[in-house]
Backbone as JSON Lines, residues from 0, in Angstrom:
{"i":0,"aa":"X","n":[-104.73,-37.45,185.04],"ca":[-104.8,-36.21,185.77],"c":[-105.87,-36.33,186.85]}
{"i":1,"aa":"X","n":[-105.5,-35.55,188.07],"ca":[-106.4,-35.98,189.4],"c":[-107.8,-34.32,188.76]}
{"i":2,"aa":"X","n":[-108.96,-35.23,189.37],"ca":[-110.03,-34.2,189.18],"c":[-109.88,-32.82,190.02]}
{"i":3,"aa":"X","n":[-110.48,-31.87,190.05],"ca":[-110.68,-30.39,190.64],"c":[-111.22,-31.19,191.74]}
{"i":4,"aa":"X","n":[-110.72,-30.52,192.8],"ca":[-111.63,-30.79,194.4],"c":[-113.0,-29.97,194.32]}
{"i":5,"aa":"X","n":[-114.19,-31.18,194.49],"ca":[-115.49,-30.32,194.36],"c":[-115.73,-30.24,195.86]}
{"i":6,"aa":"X","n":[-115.82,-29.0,196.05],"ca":[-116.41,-27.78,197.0],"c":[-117.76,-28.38,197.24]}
{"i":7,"aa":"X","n":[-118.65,-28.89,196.7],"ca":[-119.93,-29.28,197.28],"c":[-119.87,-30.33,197.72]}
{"i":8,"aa":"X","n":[-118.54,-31.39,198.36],"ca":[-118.65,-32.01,198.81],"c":[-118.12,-31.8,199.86]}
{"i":9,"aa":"X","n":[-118.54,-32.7,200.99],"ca":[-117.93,-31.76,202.48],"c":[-117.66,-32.96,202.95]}
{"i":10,"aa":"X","n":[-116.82,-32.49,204.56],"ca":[-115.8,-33.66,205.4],"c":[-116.7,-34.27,206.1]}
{"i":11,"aa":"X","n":[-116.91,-35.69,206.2],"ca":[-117.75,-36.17,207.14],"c":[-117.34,-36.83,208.28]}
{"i":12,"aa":"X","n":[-117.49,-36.63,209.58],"ca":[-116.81,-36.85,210.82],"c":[-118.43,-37.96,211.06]}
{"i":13,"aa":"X","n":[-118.25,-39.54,211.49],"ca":[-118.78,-40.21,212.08],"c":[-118.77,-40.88,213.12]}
{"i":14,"aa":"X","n":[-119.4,-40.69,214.14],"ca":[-119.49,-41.26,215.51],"c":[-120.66,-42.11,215.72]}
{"i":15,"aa":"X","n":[-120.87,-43.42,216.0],"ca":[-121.62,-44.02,216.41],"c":[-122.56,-43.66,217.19]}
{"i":16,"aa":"X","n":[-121.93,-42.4,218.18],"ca":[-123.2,-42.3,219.34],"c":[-123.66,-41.0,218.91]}
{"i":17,"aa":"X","n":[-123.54,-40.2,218.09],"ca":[-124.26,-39.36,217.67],"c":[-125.25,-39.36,217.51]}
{"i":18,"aa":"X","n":[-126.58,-38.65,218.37],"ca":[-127.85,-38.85,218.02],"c":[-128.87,-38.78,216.32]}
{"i":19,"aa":"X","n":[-127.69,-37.9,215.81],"ca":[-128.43,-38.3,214.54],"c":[-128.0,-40.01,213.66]}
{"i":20,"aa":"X","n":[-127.35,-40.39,213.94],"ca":[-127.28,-41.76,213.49],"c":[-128.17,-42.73,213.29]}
{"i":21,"aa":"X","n":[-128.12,-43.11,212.24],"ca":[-129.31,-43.94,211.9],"c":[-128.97,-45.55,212.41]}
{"i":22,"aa":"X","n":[-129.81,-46.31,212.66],"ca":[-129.44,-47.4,213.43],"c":[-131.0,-48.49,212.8]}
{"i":23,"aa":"X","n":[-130.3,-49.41,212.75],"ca":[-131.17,-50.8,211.59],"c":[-131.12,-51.99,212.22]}
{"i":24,"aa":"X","n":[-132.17,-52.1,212.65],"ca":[-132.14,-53.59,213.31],"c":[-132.15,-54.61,212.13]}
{"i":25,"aa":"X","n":[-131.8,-55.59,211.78],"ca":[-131.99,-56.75,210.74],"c":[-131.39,-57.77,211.58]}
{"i":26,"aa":"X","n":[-132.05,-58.63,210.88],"ca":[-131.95,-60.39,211.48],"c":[-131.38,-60.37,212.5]}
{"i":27,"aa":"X","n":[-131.88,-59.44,214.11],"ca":[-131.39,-59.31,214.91],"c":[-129.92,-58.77,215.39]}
{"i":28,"aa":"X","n":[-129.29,-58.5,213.99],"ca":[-128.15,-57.07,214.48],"c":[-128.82,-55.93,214.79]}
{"i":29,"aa":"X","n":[-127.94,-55.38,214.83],"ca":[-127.94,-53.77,214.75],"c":[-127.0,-52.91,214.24]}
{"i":30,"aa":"X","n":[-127.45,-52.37,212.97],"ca":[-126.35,-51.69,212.16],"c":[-126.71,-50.16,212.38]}
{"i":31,"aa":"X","n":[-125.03,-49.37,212.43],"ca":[-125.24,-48.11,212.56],"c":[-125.03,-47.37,211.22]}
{"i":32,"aa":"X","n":[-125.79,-46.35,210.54],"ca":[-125.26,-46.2,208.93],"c":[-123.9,-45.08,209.04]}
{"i":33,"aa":"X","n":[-123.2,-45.79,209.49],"ca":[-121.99,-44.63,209.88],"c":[-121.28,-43.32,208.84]}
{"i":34,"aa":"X","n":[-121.74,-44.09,207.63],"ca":[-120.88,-43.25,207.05],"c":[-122.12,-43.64,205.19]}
{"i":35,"aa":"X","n":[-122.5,-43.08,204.58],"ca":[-123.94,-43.86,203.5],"c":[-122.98,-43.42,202.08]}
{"i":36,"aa":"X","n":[-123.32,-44.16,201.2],"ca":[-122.88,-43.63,200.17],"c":[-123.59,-42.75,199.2]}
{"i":37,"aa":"X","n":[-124.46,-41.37,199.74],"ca":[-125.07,-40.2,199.7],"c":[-123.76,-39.59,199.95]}
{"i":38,"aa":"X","n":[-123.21,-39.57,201.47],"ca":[-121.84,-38.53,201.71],"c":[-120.99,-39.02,200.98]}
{"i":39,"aa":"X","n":[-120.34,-40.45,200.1],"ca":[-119.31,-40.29,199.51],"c":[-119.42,-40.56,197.85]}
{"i":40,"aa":"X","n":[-120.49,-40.04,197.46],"ca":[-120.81,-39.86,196.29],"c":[-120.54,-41.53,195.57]}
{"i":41,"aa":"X","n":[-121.08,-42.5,196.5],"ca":[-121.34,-43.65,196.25],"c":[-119.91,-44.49,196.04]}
{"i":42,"aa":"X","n":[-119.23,-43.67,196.55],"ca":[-117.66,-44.54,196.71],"c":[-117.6,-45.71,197.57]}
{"i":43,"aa":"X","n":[-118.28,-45.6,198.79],"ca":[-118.2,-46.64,199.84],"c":[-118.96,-46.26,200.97]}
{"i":44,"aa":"X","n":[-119.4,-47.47,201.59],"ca":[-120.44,-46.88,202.79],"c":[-119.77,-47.38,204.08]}
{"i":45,"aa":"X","n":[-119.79,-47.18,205.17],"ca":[-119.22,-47.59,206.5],"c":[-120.78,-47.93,207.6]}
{"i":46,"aa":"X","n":[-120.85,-49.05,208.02],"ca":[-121.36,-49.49,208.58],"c":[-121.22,-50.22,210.18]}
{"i":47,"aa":"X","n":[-121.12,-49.91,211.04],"ca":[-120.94,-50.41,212.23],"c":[-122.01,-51.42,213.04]}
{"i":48,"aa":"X","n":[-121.47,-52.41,212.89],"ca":[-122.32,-53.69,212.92],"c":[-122.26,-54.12,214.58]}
{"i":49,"aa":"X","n":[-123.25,-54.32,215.35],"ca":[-123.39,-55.23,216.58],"c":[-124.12,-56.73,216.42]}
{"i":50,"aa":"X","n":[-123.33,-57.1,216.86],"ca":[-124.12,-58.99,216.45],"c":[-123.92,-59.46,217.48]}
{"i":51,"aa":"X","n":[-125.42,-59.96,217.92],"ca":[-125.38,-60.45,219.1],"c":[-124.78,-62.01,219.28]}
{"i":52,"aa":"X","n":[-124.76,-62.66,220.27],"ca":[-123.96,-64.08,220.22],"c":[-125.23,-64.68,219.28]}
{"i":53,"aa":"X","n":[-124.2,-65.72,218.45],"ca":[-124.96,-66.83,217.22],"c":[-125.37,-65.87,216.33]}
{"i":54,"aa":"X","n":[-125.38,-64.39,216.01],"ca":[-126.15,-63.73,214.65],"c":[-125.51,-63.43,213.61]}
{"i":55,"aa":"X","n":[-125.96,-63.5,212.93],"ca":[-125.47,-63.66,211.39],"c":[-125.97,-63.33,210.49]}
{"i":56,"aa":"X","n":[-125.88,-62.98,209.39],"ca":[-126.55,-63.29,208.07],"c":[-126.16,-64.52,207.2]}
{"i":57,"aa":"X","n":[-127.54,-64.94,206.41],"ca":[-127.38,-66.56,205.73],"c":[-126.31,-66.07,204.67]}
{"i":58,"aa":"X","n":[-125.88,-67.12,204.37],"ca":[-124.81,-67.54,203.29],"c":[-125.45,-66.81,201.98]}
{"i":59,"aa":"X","n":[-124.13,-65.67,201.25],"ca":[-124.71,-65.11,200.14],"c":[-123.35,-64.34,199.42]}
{"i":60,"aa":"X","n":[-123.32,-63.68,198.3],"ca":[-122.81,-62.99,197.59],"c":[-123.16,-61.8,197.18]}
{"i":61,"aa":"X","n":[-122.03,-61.22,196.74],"ca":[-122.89,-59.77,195.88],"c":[-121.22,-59.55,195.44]}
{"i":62,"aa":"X","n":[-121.9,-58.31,194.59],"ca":[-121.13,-57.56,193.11],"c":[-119.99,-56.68,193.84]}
{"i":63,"aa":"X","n":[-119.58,-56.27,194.9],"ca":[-118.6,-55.5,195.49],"c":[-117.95,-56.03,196.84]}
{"i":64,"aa":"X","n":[-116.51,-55.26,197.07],"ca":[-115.75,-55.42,197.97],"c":[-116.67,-55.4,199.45]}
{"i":65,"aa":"X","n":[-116.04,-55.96,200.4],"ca":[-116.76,-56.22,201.5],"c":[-115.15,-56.25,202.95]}
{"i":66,"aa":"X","n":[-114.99,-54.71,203.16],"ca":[-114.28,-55.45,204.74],"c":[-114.64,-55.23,205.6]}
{"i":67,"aa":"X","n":[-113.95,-55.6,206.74],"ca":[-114.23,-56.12,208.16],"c":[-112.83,-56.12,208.77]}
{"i":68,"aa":"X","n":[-113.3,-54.83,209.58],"ca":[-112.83,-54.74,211.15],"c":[-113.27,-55.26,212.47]}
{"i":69,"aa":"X","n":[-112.96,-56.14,212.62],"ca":[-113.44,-56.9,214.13],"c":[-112.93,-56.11,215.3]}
{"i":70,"aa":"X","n":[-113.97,-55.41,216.14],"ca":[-113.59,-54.21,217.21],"c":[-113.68,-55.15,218.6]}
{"i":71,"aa":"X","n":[-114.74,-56.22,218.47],"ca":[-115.01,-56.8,219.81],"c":[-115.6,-58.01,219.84]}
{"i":72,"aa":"X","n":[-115.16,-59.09,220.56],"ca":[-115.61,-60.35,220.43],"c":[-115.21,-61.26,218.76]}
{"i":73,"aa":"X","n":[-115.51,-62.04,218.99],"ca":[-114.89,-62.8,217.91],"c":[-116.06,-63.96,216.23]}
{"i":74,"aa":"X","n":[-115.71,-63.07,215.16],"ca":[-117.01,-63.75,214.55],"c":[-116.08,-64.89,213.46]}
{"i":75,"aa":"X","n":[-116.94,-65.86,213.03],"ca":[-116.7,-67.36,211.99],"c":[-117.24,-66.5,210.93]}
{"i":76,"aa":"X","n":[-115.92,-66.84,210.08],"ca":[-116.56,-66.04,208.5],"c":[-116.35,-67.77,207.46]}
{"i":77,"aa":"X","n":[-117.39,-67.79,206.9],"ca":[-117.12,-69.09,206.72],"c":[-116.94,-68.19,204.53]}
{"i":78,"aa":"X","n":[-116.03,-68.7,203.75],"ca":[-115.5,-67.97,202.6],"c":[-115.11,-69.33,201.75]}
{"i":79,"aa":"X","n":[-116.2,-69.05,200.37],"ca":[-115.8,-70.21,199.8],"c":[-116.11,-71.53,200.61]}
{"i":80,"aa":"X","n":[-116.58,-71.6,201.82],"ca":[-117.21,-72.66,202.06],"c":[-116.21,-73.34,203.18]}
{"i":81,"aa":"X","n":[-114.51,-72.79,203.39],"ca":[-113.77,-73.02,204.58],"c":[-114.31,-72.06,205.58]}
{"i":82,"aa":"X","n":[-114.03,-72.64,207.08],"ca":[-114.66,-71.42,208.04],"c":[-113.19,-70.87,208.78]}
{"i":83,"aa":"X","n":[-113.23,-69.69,209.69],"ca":[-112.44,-69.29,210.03],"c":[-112.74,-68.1,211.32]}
{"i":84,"aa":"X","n":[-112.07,-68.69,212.38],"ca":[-112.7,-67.35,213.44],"c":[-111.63,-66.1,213.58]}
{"i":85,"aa":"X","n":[-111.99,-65.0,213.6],"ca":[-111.52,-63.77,213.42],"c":[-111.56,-63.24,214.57]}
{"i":86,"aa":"X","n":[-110.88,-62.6,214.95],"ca":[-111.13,-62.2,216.65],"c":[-110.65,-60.1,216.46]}
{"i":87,"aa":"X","n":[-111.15,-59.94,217.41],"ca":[-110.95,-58.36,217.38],"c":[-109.33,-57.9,217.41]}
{"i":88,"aa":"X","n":[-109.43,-57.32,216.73],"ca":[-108.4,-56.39,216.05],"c":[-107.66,-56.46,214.55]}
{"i":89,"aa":"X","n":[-108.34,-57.5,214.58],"ca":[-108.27,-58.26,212.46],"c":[-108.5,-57.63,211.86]}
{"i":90,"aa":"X","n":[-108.3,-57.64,210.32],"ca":[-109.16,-56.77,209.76],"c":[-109.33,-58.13,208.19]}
{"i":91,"aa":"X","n":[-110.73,-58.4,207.51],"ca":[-110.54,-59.04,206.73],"c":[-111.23,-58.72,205.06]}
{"i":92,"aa":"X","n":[-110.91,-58.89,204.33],"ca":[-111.7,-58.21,203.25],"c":[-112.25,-59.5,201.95]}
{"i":93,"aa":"X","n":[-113.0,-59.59,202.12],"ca":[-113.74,-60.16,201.11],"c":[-114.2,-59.9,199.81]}
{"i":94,"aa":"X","n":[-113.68,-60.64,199.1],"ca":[-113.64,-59.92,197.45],"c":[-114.91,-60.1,197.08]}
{"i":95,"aa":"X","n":[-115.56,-59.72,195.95],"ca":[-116.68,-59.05,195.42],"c":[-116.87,-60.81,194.88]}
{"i":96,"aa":"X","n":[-117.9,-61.06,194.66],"ca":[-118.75,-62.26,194.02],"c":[-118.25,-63.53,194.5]}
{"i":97,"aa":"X","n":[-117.49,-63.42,195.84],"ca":[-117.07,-64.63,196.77],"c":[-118.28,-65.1,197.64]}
{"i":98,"aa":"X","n":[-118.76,-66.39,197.68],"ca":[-119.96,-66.89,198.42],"c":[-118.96,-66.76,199.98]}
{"i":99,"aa":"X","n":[-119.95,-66.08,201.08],"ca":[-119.02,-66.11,201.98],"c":[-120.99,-65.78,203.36]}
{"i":100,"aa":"X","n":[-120.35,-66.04,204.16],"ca":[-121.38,-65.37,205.41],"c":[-120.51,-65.53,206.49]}
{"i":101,"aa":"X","n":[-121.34,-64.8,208.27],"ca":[-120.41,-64.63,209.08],"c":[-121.23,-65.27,210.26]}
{"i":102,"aa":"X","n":[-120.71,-65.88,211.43],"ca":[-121.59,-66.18,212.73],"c":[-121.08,-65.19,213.84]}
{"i":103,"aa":"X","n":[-121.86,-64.98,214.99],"ca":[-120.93,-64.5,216.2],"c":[-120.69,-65.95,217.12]}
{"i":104,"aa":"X","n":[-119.54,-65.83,217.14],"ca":[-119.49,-67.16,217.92],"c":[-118.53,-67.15,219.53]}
{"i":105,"aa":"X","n":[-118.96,-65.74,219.83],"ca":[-117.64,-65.43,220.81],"c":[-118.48,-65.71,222.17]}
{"i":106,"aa":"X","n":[-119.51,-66.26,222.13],"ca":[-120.17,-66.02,223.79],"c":[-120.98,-65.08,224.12]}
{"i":107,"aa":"X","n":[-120.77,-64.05,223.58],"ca":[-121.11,-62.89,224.09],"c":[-121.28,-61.42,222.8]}
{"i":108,"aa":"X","n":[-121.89,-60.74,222.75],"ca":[-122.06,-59.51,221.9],"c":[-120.57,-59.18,221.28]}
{"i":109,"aa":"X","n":[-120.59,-59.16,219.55],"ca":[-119.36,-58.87,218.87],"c":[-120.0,-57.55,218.23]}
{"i":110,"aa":"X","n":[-119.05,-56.84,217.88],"ca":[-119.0,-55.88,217.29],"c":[-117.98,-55.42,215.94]}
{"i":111,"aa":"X","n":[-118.55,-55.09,214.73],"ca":[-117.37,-54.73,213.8],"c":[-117.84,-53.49,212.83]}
{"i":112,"aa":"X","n":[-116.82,-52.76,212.13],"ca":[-116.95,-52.12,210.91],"c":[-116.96,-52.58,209.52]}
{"i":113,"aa":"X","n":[-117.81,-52.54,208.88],"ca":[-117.76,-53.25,207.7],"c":[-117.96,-51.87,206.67]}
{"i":114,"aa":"X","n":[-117.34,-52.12,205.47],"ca":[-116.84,-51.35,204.61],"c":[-117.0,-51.76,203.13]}
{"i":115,"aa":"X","n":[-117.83,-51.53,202.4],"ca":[-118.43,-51.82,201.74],"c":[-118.19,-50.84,199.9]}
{"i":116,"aa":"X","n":[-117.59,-51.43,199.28],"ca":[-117.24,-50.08,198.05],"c":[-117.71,-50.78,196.51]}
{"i":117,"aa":"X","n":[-118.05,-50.37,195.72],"ca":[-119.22,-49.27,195.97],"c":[-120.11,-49.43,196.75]}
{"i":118,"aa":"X","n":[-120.47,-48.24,197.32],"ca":[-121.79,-48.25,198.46],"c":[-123.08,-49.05,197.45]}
{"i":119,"aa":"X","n":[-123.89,-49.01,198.37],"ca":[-125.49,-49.62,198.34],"c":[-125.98,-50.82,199.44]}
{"i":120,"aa":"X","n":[-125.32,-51.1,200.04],"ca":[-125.26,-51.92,200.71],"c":[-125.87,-51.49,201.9]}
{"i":121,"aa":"X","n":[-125.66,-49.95,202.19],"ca":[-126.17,-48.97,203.23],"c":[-127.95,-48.88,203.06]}
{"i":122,"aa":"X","n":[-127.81,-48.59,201.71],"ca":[-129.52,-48.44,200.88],"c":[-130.34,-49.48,201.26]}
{"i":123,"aa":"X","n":[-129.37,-50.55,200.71],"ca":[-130.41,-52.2,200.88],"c":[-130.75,-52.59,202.5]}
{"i":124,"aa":"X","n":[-129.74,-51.93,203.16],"ca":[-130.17,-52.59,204.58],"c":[-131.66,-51.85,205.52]}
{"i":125,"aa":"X","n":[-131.43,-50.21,204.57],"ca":[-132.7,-49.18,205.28],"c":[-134.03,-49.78,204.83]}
{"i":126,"aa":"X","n":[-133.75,-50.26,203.18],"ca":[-134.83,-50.82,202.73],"c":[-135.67,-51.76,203.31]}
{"i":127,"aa":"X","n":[-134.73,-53.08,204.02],"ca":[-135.12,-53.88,204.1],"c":[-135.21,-54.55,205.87]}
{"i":128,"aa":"X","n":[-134.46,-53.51,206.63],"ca":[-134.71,-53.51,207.96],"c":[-135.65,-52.5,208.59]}
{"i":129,"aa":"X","n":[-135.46,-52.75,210.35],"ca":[-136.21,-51.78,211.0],"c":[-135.67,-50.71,211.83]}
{"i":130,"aa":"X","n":[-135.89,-49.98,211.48],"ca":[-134.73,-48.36,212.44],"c":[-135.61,-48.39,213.75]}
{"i":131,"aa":"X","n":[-134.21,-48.75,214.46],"ca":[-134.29,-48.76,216.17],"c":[-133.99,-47.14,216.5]}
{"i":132,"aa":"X","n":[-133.94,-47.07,218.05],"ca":[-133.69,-46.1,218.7],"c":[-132.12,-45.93,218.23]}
{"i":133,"aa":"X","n":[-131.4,-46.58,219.13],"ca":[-130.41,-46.45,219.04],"c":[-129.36,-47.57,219.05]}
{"i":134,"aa":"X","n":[-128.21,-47.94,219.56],"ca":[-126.95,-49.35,219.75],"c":[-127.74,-50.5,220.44]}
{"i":135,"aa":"X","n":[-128.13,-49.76,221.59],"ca":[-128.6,-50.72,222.45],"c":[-130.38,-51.29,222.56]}
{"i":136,"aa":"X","n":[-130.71,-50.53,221.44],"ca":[-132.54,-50.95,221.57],"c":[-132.64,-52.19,220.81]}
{"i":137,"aa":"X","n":[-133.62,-53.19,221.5],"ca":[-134.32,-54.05,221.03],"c":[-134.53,-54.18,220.2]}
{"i":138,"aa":"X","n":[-134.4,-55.42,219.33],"ca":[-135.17,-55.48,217.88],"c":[-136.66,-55.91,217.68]}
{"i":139,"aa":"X","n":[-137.35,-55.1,217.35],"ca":[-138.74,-55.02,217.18],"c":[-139.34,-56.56,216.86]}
{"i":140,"aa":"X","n":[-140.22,-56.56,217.73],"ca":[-140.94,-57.87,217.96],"c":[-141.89,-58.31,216.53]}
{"i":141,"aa":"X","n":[-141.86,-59.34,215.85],"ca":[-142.1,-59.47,214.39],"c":[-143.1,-60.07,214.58]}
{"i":142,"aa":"X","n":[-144.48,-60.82,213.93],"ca":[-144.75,-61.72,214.02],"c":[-143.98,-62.59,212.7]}
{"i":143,"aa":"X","n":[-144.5,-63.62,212.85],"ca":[-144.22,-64.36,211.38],"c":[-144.48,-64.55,210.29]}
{"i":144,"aa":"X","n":[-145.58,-63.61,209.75],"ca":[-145.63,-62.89,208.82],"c":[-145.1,-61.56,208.38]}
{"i":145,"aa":"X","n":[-144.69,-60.98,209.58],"ca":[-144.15,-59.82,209.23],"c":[-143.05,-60.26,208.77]}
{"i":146,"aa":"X","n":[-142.2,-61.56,209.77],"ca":[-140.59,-61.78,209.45],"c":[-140.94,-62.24,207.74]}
{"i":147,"aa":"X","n":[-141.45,-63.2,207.36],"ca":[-142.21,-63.98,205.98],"c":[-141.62,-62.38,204.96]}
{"i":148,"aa":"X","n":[-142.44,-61.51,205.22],"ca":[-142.42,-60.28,204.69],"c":[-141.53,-59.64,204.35]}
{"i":149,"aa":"X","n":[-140.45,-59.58,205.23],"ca":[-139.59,-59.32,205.57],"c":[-138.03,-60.08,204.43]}
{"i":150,"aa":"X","n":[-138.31,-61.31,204.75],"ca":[-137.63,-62.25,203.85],"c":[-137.82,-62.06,202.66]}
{"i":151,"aa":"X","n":[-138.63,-61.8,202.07],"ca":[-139.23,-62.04,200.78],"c":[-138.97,-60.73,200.09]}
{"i":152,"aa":"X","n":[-139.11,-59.45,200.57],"ca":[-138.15,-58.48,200.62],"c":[-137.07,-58.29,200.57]}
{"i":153,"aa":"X","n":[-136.04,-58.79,201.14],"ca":[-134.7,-58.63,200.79],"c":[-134.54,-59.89,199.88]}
{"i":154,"aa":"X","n":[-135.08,-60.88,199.29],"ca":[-134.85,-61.36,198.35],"c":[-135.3,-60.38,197.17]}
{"i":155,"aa":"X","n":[-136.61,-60.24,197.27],"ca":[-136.59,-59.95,195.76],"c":[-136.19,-58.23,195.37]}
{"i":156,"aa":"X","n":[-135.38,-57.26,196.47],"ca":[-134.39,-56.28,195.91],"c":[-132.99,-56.77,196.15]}
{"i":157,"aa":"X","n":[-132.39,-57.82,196.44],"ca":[-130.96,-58.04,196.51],"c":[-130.55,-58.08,194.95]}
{"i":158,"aa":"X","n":[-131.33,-58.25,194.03],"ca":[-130.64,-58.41,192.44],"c":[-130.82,-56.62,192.65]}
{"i":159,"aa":"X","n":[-130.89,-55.45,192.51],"ca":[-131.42,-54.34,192.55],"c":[-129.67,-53.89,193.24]}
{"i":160,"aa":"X","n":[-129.56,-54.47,193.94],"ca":[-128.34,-53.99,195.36],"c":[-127.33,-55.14,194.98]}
{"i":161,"aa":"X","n":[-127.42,-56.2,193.62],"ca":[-125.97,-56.74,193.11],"c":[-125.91,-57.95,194.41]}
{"i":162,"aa":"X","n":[-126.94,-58.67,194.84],"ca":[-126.35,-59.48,195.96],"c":[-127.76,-60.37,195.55]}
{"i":163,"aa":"X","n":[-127.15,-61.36,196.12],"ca":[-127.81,-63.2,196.14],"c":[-127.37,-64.12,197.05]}
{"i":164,"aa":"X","n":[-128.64,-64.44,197.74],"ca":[-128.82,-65.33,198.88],"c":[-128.12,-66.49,198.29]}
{"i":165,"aa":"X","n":[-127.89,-67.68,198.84],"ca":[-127.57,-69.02,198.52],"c":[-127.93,-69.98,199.4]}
């Protein structure tokens, strides 16, 4: 039997350029928290990712589904250890405890939605990045201890958030 529609949960309309949008610089992306899993009662989070040419995150895993809409430019998802370039308008989904990471390898600034169920993935990134202005701001100048800091941080809450570097 389907549950009662709860009334305290409400419709959430997300736009990227909405000034309230939260926006996360990490390892030189820039993620927008489009959609957190606070509004969907931890069902799934929506994330709108900018990666500049060559950015990525290192090779890793975690405990939940992972897709990807490629909106612009073209990224290498390398899965299980074959690589593969994806170009905009794809859509690809990566199963939960698959060793997988992604490059931008298009020349130029890519862009995608990534979709993430169960959420936390939204959590781990506020935790462990830096909130920019907005799409287009700079990622905050680190030294190398801060980056050190930084690293060592999202290692030791990724068991916390179901995910492991490799």
């Amino acid at each position: 039997m389907i549950p009662a529609d709860d009334p305290s949960r409400s419709l959430t309309v997300a736009n990227p350029d909405n000034p309230s949008t939260t926006y996360i610089s990490l390892v030189g992306n820039t993620y927008a928290m489009l959609i957190t899993g606070e509004q969907t009662d931890g069902r799934y989070c929506l994330i709108d990712m900018r990666v500049p040419d060559g950015g990525g995150p290192p090779p890793h895993r975690h405990d939940f589904e992972e897709m990807f809409t490629i909106l612009e430019g073209e990224i290498e998802f390398t899965f299980r250890g074959e690589k593969r370039t994806v170009r905009a308008g794809s859509t690809i989904n990566v199963p939960a405890n698959a060793p997988h990471n992604f490059r931008n390898v298009s020349g130029a600034p890519a862009r995608m939605l990534c979709m993430c169920t169960p959420a936390g993935q939204d959590e781990y990134f506020m935790r462990i990045g830096d909130v920019v202005a907005g799409k287009d701001a700079p990622p905050p100048q680190l030294s190398q201890d801060e980056l050190a800091t930084r690293r060592r941080l999202a290692v030791e809450l990724a068991e916390a958030y179901r995910s492991e570097f490799l």
